[in-house]
N, C-alpha and C positions, 0 to 999 in steps of 0.2 A: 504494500500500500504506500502510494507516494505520500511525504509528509507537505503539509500545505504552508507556502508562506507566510511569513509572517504580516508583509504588506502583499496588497492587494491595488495590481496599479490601477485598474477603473478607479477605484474607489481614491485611492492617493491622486490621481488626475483629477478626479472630482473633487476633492477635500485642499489642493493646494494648489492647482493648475497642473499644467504641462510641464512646467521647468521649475525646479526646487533651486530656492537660496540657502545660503549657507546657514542661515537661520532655520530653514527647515531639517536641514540636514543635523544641524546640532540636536533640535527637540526630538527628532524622528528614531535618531541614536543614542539619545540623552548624553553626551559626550559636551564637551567644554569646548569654546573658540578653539584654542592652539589645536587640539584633536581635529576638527573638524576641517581647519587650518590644512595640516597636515597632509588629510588624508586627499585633500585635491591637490594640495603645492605638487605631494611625491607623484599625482595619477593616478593613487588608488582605488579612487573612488572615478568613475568616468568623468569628466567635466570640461566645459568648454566656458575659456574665459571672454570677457563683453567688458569692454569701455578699458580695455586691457589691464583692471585687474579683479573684476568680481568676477566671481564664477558660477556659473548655471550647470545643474545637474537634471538630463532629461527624467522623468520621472520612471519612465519603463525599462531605462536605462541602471536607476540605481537599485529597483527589483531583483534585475538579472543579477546586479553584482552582489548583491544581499543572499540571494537563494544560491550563490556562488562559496560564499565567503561562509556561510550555516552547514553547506555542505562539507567543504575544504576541513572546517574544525570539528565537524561529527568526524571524520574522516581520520583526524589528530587524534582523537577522544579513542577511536576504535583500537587505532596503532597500538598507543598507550598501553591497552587493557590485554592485549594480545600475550601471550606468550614469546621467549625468544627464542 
């Protein structure tokens, strides 16, 4: 049974628009400026900067890297528990 995202991008398109700011991105992750900061300066989060230095995160775009990022560390979680 596939497990369900956490976000739901109709519903995040509907609730924030199309293009997340960094403010959404903070609440959305509960994560502090410098994090949130971060996590676009390095690219880890997808985002495309405007007025050359805010940054805009597509909304379906940070879903994928969300159910990306949930997966990767179940993934971590599993290794962990395994035997060697």
């Amino acid at each position: 049974m596939a497990q369900e995202s956490k976000f739901d991008t109709a519903a995040l398109i509907s609730e924030r628009g199309l293009f997340l700011t960094i403010y959404d991105i903070m609440d959305l992750l509960k994560v502090s400026r410098p994090v949130a900061d971060r996590l676009l300066k390095t690219g880890r989060i997808p985002a495309a900067k405007v007025n050359g230095r805010q940054y805009r995160v597509r909304a379906d775009d940070f879903v994928k890297w969300w159910d990306h990022e949930v997966k990767q560390e179940q993934k971590n979680i599993l290794r962990g528990c395994l035997p060697k």
